[in-house]
C-alpha positions in Angstrom: 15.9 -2.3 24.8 11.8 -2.3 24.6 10.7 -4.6 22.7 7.1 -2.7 23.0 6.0 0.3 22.8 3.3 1.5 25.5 -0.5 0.4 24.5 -3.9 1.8 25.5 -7.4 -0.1 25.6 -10.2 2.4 25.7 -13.0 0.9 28.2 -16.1 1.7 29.6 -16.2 1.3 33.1 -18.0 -2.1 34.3 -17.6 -4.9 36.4 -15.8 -6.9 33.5 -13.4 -3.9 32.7 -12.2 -3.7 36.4 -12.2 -7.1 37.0 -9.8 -7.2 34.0 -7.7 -4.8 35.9 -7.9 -6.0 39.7 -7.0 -10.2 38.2 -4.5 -9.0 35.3 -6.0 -10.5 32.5 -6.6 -10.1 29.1 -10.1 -10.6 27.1 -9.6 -11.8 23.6 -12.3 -11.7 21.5 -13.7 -13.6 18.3 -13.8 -11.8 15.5 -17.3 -11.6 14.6 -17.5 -9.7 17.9 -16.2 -7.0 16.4 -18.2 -3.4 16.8 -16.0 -1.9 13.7 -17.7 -2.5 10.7 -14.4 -1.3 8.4 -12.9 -4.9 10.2 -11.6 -7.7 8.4 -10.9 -6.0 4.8 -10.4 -8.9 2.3 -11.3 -10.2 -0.6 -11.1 -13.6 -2.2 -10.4 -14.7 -5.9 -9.9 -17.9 -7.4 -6.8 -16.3 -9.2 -8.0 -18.0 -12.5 -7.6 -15.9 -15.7 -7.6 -16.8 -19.7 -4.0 -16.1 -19.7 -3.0 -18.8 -16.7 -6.3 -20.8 -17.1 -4.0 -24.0 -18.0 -2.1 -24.0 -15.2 -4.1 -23.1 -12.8 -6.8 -25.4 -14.0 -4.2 -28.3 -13.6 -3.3 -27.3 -10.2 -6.9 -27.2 -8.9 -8.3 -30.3 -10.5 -5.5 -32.1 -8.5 -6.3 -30.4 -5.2 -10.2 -31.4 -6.2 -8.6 -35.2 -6.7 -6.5 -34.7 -3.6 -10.2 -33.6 -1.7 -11.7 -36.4 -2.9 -14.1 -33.5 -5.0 -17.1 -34.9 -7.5 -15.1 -31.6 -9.3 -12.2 -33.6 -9.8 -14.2 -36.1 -12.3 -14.2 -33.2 -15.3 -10.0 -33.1 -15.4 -9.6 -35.2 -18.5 -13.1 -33.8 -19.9 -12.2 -30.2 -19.9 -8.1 -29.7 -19.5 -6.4 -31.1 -22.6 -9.3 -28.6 -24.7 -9.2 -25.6 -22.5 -6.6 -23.6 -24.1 -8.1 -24.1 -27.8 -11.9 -23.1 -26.6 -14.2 -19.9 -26.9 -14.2 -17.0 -24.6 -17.1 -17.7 -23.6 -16.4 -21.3 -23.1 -13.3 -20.7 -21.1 -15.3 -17.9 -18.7 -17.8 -20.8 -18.0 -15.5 -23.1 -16.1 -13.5 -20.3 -14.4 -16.8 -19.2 -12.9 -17.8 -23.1 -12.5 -14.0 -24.0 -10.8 -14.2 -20.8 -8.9 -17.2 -21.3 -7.0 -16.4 -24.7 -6.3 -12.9 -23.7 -5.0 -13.9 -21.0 -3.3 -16.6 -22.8 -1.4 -14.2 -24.8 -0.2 -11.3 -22.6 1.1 -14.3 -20.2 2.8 -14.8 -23.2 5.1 -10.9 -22.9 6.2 -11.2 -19.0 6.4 -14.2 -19.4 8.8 -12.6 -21.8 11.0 -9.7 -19.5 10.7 -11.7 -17.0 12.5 -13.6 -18.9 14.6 -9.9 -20.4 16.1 -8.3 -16.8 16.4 -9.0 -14.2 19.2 -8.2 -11.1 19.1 -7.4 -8.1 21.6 -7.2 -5.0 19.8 -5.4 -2.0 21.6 -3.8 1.5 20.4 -0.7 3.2 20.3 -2.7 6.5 21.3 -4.3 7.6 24.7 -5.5 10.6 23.4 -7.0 10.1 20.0 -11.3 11.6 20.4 -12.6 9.2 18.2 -11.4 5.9 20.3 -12.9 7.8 23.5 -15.9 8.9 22.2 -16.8 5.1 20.4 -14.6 2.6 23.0 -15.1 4.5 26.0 -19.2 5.1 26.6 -18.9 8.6 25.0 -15.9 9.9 26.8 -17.3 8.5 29.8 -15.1 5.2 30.4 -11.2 4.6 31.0 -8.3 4.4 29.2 -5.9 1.1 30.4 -2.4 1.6 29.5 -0.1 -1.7 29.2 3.0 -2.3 29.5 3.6 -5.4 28.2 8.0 -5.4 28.4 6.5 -5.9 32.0 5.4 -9.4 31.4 7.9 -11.9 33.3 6.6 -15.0 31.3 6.7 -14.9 27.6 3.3 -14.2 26.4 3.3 -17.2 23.5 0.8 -14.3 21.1 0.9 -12.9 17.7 1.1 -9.4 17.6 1.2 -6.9 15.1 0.4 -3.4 14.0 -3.1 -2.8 12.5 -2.7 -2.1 8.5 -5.0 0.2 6.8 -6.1 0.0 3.3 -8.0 2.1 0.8 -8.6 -1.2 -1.2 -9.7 -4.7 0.5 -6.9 -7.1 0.1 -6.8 -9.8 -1.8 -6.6 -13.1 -1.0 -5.7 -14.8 -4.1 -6.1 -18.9 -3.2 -4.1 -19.2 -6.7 -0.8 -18.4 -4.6 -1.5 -20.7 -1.8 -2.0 -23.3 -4.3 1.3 -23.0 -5.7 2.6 -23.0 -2.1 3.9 -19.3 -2.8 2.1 -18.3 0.4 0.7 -21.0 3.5 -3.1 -20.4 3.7 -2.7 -19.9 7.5 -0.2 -16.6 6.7 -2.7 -15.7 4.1 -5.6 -16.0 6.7 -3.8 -14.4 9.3 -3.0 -11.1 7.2 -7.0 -10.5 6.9 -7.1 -10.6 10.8 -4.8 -7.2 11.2 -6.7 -5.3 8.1 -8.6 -2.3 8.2 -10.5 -0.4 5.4 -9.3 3.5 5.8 -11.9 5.2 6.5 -11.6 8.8 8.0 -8.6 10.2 10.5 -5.9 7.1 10.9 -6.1 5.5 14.1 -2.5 3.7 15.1 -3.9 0.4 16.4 -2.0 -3.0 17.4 -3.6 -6.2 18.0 -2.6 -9.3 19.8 -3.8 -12.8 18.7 -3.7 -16.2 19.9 -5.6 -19.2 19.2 -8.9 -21.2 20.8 -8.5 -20.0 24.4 -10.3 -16.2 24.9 -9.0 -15.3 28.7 -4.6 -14.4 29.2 -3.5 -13.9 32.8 -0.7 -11.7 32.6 2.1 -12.0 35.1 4.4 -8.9 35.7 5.0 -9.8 39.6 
């Protein structure tokens, strides 16, 4: 049985596409190469509200103490009194805790990024739009792979593009609570798309730090 299905890579027609071709390798790109503005659809959230601010309070101050965090310092002042104070007092320090915590997690998410490469490819050979933008206006190539070809296992992360009206939420209260690891949260925003026109059936393949693959199907 297949494992995959055949993909497509729309090109335009250079010395580094047929080079690609004529050595059998891949090009895996980081992700702030990226010519698709509707890439990497996310948002992020502390995932602190008036109605969980206690506990999620408690779980940050001692991920602030864990991060050795100046942050950390205000536990005892605000935490017992949280739950008894103002609106007004209690939107302060989620705004206060959020940027702080946010901040910090940003720095993962970047590094996130900056570790994964990407090599995006289509399920379609045919589609106009991915010829017209991908392939120098219809003047390029189309690459079909064939990756059940591959005699050596490919150690990548692959996955089907998902496409959303709405960006998706990384909420870093989850990951706090060890509900979700921060590298599967991270990872998620890598295979997002905002919807945005016809739907294009894309798949990626991801790996980490190194950008060139040599594929083997000799």
């Amino acid at each position: 049985m297949k494992k995959f299905e055949l993909l497509y890579k729309f090109r335009e027609v250079n010395d580094y596409s047929l080079n690609s071709i004529n050595e059998n390798t891949l090009w895996f790109s980081h992700v702030d190469d990226f010519n698709d503005p509707f890439e990497l659809f996310y948002k992020i959230t502390s995932g602190i509200t008036e109605d969980n601010i206690t506990e999620a309070l408690d779980l940050y101050f001692t991920f602030a103490q864990s991060q050795g965090m100046r942050l950390a310092s205000l536990k005892e002042d605000i935490l017992p009194y949280i739950s008894h104070s103002s609106a007004y007092v209690k939107s302060t320090v989620i705004n206060m805790i959020s940027q702080e915590i946010l901040r910090l997690q940003q720095d993962k998410i970047e590094k996130v990024k900056t570790d994964y490469k990407i090599f995006s490819l289509s399920f379609e050979n045919n589609h106009p739009l991915l010829w017209g933008h991908y392939a120098n206006g219809l003047k390029g190539m189309c690459i079909e792979y064939d990756l059940n070809r591959q005699k050596e296992p490919l150690n990548l992360g692959y996955c089907p593009v998902e496409y959303l009206v709405k960006p998706y939420i990384i909420n870093l209260l989850n990951f706090f609570k060890r509900i979700i690891p921060f590298q599967l949260i991270v990872r998620k925003f890598l295979l997002l798309k905002m919807k945005f026109g016809p739907m294009r059936k894309n798949f990626v393949l991801f790996r980490i730090m190194k950008r060139w693959l040599e594929i083997n199907t000799n």
